[in-house]
N, C-alpha and C positions, 0 to 999 in steps of 0.2 A: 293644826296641820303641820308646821314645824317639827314643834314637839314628835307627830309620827313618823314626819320623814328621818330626822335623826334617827329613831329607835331601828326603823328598818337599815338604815345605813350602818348604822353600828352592829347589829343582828347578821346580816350581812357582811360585816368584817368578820364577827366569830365564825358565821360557818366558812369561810375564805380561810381563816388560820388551821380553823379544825382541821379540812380537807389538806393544805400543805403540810401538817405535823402528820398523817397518815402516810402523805408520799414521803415525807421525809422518814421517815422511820421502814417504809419497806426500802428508801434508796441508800438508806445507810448499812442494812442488813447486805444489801447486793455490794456497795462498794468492800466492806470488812470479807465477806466469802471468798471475793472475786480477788483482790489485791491478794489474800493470805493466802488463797488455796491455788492458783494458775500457776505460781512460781516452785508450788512441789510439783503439779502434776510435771511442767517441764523438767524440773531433776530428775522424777525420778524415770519420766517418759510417760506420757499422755497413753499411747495401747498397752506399754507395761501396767498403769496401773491399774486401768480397766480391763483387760483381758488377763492377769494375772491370778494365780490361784494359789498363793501363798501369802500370808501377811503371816511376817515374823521381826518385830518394828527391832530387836537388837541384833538380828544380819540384815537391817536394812533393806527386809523384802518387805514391800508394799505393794500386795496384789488384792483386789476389792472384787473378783469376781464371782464369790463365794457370798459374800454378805449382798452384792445385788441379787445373785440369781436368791437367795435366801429370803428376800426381803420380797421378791417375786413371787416364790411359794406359796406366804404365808398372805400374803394380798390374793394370788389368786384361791385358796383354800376360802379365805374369808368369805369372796364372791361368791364361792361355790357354796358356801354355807347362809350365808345371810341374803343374797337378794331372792332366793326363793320365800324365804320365811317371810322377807319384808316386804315383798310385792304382796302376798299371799294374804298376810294380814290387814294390809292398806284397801284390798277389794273387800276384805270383811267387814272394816271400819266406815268404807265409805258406801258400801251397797248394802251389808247387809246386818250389823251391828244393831239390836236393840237400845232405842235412845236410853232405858236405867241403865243400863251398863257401857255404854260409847260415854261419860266421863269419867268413869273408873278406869277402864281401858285405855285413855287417852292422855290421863295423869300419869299412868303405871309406861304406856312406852317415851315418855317424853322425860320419867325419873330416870329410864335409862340412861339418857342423856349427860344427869347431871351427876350419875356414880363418879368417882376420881377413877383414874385408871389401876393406880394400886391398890384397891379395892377389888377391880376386876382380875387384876395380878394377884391377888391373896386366894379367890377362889378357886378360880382354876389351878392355883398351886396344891391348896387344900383338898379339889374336889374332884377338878379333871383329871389332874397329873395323875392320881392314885387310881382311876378308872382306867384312861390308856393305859397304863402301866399293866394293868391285868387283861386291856385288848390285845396286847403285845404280845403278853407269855402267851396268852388261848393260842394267836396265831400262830406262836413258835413252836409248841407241842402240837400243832396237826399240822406240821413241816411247810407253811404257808410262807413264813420269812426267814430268813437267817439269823435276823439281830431282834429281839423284842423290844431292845430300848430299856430307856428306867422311865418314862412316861414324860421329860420335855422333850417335848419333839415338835417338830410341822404342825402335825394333826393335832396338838394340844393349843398351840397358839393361833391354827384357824380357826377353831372353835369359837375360844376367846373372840377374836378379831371379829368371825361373824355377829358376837353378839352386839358388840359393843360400837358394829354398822347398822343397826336396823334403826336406830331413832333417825337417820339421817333418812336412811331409804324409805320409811315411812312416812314421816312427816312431808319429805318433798312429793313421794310417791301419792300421797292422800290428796291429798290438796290438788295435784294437778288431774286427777280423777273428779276431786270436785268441780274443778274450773270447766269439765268439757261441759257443751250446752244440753238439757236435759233431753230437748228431741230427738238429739243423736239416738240416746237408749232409747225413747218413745217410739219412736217411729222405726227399730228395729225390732222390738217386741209387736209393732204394729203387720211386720212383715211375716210374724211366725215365728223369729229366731226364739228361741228358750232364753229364761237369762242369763245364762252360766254361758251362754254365745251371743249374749250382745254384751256381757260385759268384758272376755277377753276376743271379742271378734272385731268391736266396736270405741268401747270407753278406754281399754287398755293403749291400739293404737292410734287413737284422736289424743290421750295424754303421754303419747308415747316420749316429746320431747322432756317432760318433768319427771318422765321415770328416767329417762337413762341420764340425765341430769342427776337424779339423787345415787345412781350405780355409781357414778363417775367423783362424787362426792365425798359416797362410800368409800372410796378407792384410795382417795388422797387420805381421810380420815385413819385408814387401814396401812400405808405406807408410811405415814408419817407417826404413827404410835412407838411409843419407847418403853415407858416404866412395869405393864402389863406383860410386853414382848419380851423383857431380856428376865422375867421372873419366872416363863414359863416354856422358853425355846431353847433352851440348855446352853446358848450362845458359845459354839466352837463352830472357826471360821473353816469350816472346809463343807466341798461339793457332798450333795448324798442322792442319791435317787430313792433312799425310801422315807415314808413320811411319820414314819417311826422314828427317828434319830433327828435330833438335835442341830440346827444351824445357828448361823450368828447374821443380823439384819444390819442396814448401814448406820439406823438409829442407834441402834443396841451396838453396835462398834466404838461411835461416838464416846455416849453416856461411860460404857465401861472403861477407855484408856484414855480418856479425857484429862481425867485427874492426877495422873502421874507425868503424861507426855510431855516430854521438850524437844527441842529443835525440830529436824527434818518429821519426826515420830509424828507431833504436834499439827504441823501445817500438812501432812497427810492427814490427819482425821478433821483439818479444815477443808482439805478439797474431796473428802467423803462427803460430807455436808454439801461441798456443791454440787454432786452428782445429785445428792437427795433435793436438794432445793431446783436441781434443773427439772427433775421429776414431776415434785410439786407445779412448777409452772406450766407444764405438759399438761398438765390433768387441770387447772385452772384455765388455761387456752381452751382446753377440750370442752368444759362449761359453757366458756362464752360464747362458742359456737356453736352451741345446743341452743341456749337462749337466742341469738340470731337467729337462728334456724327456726327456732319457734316462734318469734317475732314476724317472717315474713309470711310464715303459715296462714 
């Protein structure tokens, strides 16, 4: 009896360590952002750098309003591309998927998962780019646009971005489709509904907190992507309204002038990082209040 109360005491010490090396490692991240990057935004002025629309770091203009509203596009393009595919797929897998083929199907979207992102950066460089590029021209010889682009652009990196959200949206999306109770659908099919209206009449919004849980997922997953984004969004930091041409995201700012920056140049592309990490937190908050919300359901 000894002997077990030790082990759980000790067992109990590991997981008490494990959980403080987690907090410590996300509160060491926030001290290092927050110290490094609070003291550019006051230089160079907190609405300056946020509402500004010029980053040119040797005259010392640091405006970031170009690489958020960029990083906005390409997050909402993604939305618009992948949670239709991945809601769509996730009512296939879970209502109506053939058991031989739901583990092939179920291997192949959760591989998605584990592609590296320059992988997904090499194809779309290979595969998209050279496709928009020829959407462009079409559009610019039947006088539709002005600029065709050379193919990084917006629409090259939503693409991208929608693909490489759907393991997130599915997985979470399936699963809480599986969780509703089965006489939900029973007893809607009992009433006459067909099933293509008891499953988005019914199962879609009884799991409605787990899907917008995996959108929200998607989101952050889709925001915070770098190595894929700056291989295939031509990364130049200026405003565009078409989704033909090329922007620069706040990740892909980071990543690219990381390496050379010093001084003021440097602790600007640390308080980029805290705008992207205040982001992330937004969208992490927004989670957890799905899950409450779904908890008191």
């Amino acid at each position: 009896m000894k002997s077990k109360a030790w082990t759980e005491k000790f067992m109990q010490g590991v997981f008490f360590v494990a959980a403080c090396a987690s907090v410590l490692a996300v509160a060491l991240i926030c001290v290092f952002l927050f110290a490094n990057g609070i003291p550019a935004m006051s230089e160079i002025g907190f609405v300056k750098f946020i509402t500004g629309e010029i980053w040119r770091p040797n005259s010392e203009q640091f405006g970031i309003l170009p690489m958020i509203v960029g990083s906005l596009y390409v997050t909402a393009g993604a939305i618009i591309f992948g949670v239709p595919i991945g809601i769509l797929t996730s009512v296939f897998m879970a209502m109506y998927c053939p058991k031989q083929i739901y583990k092939p199907l179920k291997a192949a979207t959760e591989l998605l998962a584990g592609i590296p992102s320059v992988i997904y950066g090499f194809f779309g460089l290979v595969v998209v780019v050279p496709l928009i590029r020829q959407f462009g021209t079409m559009l610019y010889r039947a006088g539709l646009v002005d600029n065709p682009g050379n193919g990084n652009s917006i629409l090259t990196a939503s693409l991208i971005l929608g693909m490489m959200i759907l393991p997130t949206i599915i997985g979470t999306t399936e699963s809480a489709m599986r969780a509703v109770p089965a006489h939900y659908y029973e007893g809607s099919l009992a009433l006459g509904a067909t099933k293509e209206r008891s499953i988005f009449r019914v199962i879609i919004p009884a799991a409605k907190s787990g899907v917008i849980a995996g959108i929200v997922l998607g989101i952050g997953r889709a925001i915070g992507e770098t190595m894929a984004v700056i291989m295939i969004v031509g990364n130049q930091a200026r405003l565009t309204g078409s989704i033909l041409q090329g922007i620069r995201t706040l990740t892909g700012n980071i990543v690219i002038e990381m390496g050379y920056a010093t001084g003021l140049h440097r602790e600007a592309l640390i308080a980029t990082g805290v705008v992207l990490f205040v982001f992330i937190l937004i969208i992490n908050f927004s989670v957890a209040l799905l899950k409450r919300g779904a908890d008191h359901e």
